[in-house]
C-alpha positions as CSV (number, residue, x, y, z in Angstrom):
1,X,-49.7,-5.9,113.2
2,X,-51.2,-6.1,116.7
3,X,-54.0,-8.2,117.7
4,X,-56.2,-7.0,120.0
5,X,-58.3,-9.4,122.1
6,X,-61.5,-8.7,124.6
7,X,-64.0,-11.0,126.2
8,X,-66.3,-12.3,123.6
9,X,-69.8,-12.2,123.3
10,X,-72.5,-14.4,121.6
11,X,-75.3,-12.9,119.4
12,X,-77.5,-12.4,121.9
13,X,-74.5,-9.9,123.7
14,X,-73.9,-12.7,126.6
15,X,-70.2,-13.2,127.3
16,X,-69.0,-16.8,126.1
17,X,-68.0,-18.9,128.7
18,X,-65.3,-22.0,127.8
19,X,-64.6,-23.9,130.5
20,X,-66.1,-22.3,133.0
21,X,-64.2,-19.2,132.4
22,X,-64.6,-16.1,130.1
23,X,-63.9,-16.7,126.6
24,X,-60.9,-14.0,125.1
25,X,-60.4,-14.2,122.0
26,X,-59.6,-11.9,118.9
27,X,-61.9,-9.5,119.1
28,X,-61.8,-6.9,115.8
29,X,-65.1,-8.4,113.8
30,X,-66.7,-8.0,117.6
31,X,-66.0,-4.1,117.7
32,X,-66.8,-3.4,114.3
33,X,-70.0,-5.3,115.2
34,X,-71.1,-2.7,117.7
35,X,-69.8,0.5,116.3
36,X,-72.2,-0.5,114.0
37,X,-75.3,-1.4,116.0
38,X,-74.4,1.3,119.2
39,X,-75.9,5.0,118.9
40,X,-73.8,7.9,119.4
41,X,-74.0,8.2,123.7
42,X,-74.0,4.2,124.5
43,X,-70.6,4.0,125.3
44,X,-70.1,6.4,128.6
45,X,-66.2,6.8,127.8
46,X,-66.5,7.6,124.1
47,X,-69.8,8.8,123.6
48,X,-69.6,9.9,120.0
49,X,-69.1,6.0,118.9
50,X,-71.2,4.7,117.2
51,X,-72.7,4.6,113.9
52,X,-76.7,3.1,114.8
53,X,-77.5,1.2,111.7
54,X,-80.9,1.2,113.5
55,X,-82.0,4.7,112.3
56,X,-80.7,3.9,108.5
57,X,-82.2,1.2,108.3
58,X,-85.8,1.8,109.7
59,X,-85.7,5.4,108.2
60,X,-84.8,6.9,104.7
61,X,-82.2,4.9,103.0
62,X,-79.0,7.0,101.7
63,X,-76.2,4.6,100.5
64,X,-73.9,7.5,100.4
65,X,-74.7,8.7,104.2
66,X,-74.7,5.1,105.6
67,X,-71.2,4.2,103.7
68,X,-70.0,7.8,104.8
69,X,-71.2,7.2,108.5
70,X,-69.5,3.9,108.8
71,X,-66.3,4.8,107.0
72,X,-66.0,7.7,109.5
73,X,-66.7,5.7,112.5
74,X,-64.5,2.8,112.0
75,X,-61.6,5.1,110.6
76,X,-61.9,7.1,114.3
77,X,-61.5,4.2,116.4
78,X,-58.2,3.3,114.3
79,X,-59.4,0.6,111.4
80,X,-58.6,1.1,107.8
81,X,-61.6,1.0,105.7
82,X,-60.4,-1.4,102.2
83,X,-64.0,-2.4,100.9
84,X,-67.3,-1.2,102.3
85,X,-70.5,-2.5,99.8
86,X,-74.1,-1.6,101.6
87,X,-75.9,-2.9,98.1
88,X,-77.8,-5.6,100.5
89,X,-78.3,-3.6,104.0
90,X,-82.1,-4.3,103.3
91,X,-81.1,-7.9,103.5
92,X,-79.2,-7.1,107.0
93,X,-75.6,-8.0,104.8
94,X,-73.7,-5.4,105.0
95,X,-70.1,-6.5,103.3
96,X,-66.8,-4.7,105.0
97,X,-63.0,-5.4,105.0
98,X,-61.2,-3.4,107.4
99,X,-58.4,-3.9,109.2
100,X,-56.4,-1.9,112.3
101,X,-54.2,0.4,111.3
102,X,-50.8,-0.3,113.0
103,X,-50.8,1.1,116.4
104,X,-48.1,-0.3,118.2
């Protein structure tokens, strides 16, 4: 299975830095990270990314349309969706296991 690496970024979105250069690591848990925080429109070259936990979360909660929402967005930009529990969202855990679908 291919990896795929980026630059990684610490929780407050700054790139890492290790030793003195940019930090590139493997970078999957990072991008499911913000397909989950971004809104649909924060990312210029794919602007329908993006599944904004924000809105669930300070609005009506819907298991069903959060675990559909997620499922759809991750499954778009090429992961395979194996477990997906959003029982403890309230808690800020949301539990996923998905891995990229072979692309190479």
């Amino acid at each position: 299975m291919a990896t795929f690496t980026d630059i990684i970024t610490d929780a407050d979105g700054d790139f890492e830095i290790l030793n003195g250069d940019l930090f590139i690591n493997d970078s999957d848990s990072q991008h499911v990270e913000m397909i989950l925080t971004a809104d649909k429109g924060q990312f210029r070259q794919f602007p329908l990314i993006g599944v904004g936990l924000r809105k669930f979360i300070n609005g009506p909660f819907n298991s069903q349309a959060i675990k559909q929402a997620i499922k759809l967005q991750l499954e778009s930009d090429g992961y395979n969706v194996r477990k997906l529990d959003v029982s403890n969202i309230t808690k800020g855990i949301i539990d996923i296991d998905a891995k990229r679908k072979n692309t190479l």
